[in-house]
C-alpha positions in Angstrom: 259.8 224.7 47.9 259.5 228.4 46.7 256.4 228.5 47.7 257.0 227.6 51.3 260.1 229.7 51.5 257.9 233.0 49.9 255.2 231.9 53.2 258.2 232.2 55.5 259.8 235.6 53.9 256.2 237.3 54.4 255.8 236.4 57.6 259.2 237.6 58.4 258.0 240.7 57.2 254.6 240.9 58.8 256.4 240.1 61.8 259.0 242.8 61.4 256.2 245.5 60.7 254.0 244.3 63.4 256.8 245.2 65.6 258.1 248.4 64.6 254.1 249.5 64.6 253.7 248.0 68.3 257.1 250.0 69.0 255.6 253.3 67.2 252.3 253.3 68.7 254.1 252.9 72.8 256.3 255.7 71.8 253.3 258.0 70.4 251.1 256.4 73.7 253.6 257.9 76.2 254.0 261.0 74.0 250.5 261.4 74.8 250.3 260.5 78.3 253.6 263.0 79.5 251.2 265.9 77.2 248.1 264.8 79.8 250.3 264.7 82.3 251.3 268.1 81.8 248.2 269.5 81.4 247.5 267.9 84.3 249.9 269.8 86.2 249.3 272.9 84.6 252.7 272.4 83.1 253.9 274.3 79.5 257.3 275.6 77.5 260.0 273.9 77.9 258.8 272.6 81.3 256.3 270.1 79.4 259.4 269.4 76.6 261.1 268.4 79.1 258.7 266.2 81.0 258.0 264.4 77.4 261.3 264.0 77.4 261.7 262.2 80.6 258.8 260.3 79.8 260.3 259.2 76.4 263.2 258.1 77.9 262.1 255.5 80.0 263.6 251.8 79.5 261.0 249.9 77.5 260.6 246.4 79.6 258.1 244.5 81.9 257.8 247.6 84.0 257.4 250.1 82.1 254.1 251.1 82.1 254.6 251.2 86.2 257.8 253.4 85.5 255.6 255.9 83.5 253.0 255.7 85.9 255.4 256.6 88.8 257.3 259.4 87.3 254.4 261.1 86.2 252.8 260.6 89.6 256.2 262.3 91.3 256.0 265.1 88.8 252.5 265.2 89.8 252.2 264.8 94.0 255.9 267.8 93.5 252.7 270.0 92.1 250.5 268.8 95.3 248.1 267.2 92.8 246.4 263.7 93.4 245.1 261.7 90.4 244.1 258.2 91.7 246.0 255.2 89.8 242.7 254.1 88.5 242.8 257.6 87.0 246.1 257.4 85.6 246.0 254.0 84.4 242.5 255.1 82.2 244.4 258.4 80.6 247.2 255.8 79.7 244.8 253.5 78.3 243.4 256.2 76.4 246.3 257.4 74.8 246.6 254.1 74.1 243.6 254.1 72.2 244.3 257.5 70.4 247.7 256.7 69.1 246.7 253.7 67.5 243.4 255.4 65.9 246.5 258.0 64.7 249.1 255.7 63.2 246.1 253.5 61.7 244.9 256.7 59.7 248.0 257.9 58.9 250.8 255.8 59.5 254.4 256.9 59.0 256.4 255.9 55.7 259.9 254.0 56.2 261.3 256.7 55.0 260.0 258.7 57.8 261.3 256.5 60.5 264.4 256.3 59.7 
């Protein structure tokens, strides 16, 4: 009986950490992706804070990626720049890519998230 109740406590607990990882790693991907998108635009200062900001603020849910994507491709075309959505959609996958690559190497203590 302790045995099955130990199987169940640590999969509680992978489950938990899974999750706040998968919530770290979308929060550092969109940090990421408003930074692009600012260099993008040719955007810096308090300007690019701010779009980070906006971008961080967006309601995780099923559309979120396509909120992101849209608000960064307003801030954009209100520059007169064009970045296809196959264009967009790549940079997003690649900050993706580099924010897990980051947390794997150095991932952030419980103490630090808190």
């Amino acid at each position: 009986m302790t045995t099955m109740h130990d199987r169940e406590n640590a999969f509680e607990a992978k489950f938990a950490h899974d999750e706040e990882f998968r919530f770290l790693m979308d929060a550092r991907r969109d940090k990421l992706f408003a930074h692009w998108a600012a260099a993008t635009a040719g955007i810096a200062g308090a300007a690019e804070d701010a779009l980070v900001s906006d971008v961080l603020g967006i309601a995780n849910g099923p559309e979120h990626d396509a909120g992101i994507l849209g608000h960064v491709r307003g801030v954009l075309a209100g520059r007169g720049i064009t970045v296809a959505e196959a264009d967009m959609v790549a940079a997003l996958h690649r900050c993706s890519k580099q924010a897990f690559a980051q947390l794997s190497a150095d991932p952030p203590r419980h103490s630090e998230i808190v």
